[in-house]
N, C-alpha and C positions, 0 to 999 in steps of 0.2 A: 820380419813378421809378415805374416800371409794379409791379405784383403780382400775381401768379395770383389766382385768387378760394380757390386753397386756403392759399396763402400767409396769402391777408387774414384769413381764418377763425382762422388759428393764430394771427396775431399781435395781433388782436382779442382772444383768449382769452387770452392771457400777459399784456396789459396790463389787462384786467377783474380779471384773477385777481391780479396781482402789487399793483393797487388795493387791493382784497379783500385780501389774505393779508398782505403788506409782506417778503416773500420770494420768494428765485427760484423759478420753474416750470420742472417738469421735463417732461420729455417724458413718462415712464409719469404724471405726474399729469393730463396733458393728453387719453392716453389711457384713462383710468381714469373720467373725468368729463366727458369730452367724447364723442360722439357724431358724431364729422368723417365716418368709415365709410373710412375710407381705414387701410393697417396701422401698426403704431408705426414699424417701420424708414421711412416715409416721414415721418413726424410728425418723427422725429432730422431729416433729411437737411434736412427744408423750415427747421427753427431753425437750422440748421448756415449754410443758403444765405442767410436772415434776417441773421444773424450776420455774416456777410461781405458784407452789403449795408450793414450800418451797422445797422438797426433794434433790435437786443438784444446784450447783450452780457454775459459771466461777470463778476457784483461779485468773484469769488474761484474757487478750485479747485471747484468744485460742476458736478452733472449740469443745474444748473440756469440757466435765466437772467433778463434783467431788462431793459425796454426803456432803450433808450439816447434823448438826446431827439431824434433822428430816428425811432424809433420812436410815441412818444407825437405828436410833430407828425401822422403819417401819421392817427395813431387819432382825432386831433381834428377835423383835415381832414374824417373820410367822417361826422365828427359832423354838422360845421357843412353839409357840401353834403347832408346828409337831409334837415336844414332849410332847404335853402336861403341857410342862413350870415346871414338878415335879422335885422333888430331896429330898431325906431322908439325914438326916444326915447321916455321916457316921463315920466308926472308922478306924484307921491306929494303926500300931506297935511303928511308930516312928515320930517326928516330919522332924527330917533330913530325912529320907524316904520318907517323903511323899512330903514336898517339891522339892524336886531330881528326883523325880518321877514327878511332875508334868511340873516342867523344861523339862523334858526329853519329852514332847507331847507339847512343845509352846514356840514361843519366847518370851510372856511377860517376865514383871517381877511377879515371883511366890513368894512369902512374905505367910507366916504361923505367925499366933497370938494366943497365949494361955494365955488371960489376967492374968488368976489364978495362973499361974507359973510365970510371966514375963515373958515370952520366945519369943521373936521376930526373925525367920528366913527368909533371902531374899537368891533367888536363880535368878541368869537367868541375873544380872545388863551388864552383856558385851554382851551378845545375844542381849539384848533388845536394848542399845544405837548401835546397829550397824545397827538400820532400818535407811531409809534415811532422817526422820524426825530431825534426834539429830546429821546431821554435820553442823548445828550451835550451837555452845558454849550454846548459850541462854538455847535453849531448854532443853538441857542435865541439866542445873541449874533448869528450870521451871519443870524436872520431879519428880526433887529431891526435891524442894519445894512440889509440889505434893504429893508426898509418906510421907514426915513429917506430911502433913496435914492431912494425912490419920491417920498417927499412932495413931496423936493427938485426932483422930475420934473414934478409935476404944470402948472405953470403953462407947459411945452411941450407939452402934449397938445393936439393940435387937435379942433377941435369936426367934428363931423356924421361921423363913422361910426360902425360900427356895434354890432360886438364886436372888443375887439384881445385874444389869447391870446398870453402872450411866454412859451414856455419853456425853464427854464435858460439854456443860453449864449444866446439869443435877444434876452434885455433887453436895450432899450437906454440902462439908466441906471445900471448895477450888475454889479460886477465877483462879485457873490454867485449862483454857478449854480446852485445845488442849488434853488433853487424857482424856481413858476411863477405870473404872475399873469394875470387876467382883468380886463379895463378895459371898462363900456360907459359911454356918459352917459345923464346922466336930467336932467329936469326938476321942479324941488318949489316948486307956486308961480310960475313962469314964471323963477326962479333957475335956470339952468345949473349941472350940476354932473357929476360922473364914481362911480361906482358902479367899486369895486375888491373882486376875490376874492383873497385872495395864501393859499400853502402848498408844501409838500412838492410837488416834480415828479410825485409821488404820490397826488395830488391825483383827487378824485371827477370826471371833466370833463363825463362827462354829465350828473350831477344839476347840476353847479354852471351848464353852460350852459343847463341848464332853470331854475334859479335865477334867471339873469340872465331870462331871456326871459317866466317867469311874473312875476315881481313886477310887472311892468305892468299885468296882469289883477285882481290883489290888491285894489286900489280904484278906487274911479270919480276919471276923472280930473278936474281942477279948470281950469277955462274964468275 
């Protein structure tokens, strides 16, 4: 689906912002902080037409709103075609390394899989429940549901691409929408293995796609 370039601008902004804040955006805070140069009555009408295109929508009675996950799909999308959407595998020294390391640039949760060896590591689980999504019990069950389903996934992932982003209703291994995960593989030692970001549909996407994309630079790779 097509977007004006002032469209993209607003909706850019309510999903940076709604990241940032974990509430809805309104239209005068969009004006208030934003510099588009266009008047608020157009700032309404362009969330209004946003809205009825699918990309944001009211959690509740509020002036405000919140992207829906065709919204955040759109905002990943113009992530990955800035960069070109590429990524080589990569290789690491260690598996706890590398995981630690990618904890250390994101509050997901960071999970490393080396089907070949068994080796399952999760890093980041206290970071990650402490976004505002998981102070209901519920959720914090529904993430961990989530991430079982994933494990149980893992030995279907096929090898050689590049980044997969599945979010909310998108997954295909889990009936749990409310979050979103980040899949690339990597190399440690000439072992294959899949490098996962999993969290809130709320979820930071550009640092965490610079996440995925720097840890390859991290260390010299091993030949």
């Amino acid at each position: 689906m097509t977007l004006t370039d002032r469209q993209k601008e607003i909706l850019d902004g309510i999903v940076e912002e709604y990241i940032r804040l974990a509430r809805p955006i309104s239209s005068q805070f969009l004006e208030e902080e934003y510099d588009f140069g266009f008047s608020p009555a157009t700032i309404r009408n362009e969330m209004l037409s946003l809205s009825e295109q699918g990309f944001l929508e009211k959690p509740y009675l509020s002036s405000g709103r919140v992207p829906t996950d065709q919204g955040y799909r759109f905002f990943v999308d113009e992530i990955l075609q800035e960069g070109n959407g590429q990524q080589e595998a990569f290789e690491w020294e260690s598996p706890l390394e590398l995981a630690r390391r990618l904890n250390s640039f994101t509050s997901a949760l960071a999970t490393l899989y080396l089907p070949s060896q068994n080796i399952v590591l999760k890093e980041g689980w206290e970071s990650v429940l402490e976004e505002p999504e998981f102070s209901n019990p519920f959720a914090s069950r529904s993430f961990a549901k989530f991430i079982k389903d994933f494990e149980e996934y893992v030995p279907e992932i096929p090898s050689g691409f590049a980044m997969n982003i599945f979010i909310g209703k998108e997954n295909p291994f889990s009936k749990m929408e409310d979050f979103s995960i980040m899949i690339a593989e990597c190399d440690i030692g000439g072992t294959k293995g899949f490098v996962a970001l999993a969290g809130p549909k709320r979820m930071a996407y550009k640092k965490n796609i610079k996440a995925l994309k720097s840890v390859k630079h991290g260390r010299r790779k091993i030949h």
